[in-house]
N, C-alpha and C positions, 0 to 999 in steps of 0.2 A: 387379380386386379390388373388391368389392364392402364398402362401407363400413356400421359400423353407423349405423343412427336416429339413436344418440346423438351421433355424429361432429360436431365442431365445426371440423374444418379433416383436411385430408390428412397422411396421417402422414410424417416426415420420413424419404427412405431412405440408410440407412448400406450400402454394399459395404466387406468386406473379401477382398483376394486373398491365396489360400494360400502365394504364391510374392509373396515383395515387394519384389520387383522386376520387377513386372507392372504393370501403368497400369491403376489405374482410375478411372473420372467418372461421377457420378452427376447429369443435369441433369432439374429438374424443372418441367415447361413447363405452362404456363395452369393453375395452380394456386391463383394470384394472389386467384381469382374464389368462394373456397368449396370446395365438395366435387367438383369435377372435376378433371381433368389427367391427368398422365401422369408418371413417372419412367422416363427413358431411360438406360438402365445401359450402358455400353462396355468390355469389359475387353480390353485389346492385351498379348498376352504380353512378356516383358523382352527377347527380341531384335526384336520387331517383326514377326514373321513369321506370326501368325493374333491374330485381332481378334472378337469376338462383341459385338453386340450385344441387350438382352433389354430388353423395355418392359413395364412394371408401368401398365394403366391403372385409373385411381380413377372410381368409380361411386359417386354419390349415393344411398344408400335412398332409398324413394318409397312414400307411403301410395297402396293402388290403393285404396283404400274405410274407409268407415267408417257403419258401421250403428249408430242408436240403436235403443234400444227403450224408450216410456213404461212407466209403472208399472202392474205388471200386477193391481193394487187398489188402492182410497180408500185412503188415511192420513191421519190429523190428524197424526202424529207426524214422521215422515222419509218421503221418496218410496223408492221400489223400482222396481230398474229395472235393466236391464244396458246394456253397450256393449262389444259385440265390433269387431275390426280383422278386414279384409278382408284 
């Protein structure tokens, strides 16, 4: 899962089983650290007799670039100028 720019921490994951009396755990590892990790989901059916697990990994956004550009004429008043994202 790729997180947005604005992302300030990993979003916390909730499992709910449609059967409840199914087990499930949701543990979420190296998280600790900012924008990475991982949420490792388990769900074991209610007799115990099949078990899945599914891992949700967390992806920091990443600026590949950033291009200025000066002002494309003099001004006395305010500069002009753009800045696009790569």
């Amino acid at each position: 899962m790729n997180l947005p720019v604005s992302a300030k921490s990993n979003p916390k994951v909730q499992v709910f089983a449609k059967d409840t009396a199914a087990k499930v755990t949701v543990e979420q590892k190296n998280c600790e650290n900012g924008l990475v990790g991982k949420a490792v989901i388990t769900i074991i059916s209610a007799d115990g007799a099949r078990a899945k697990t599914v891992t949700v990994n967390f992806n920091a956004a990443t600026l590949n670039g950033l291009k200025l550009s000066g002002p494309t004429r003099p001004s006395t008043n305010s500069m002009s100028g753009s800045i696009s994202m790569v």
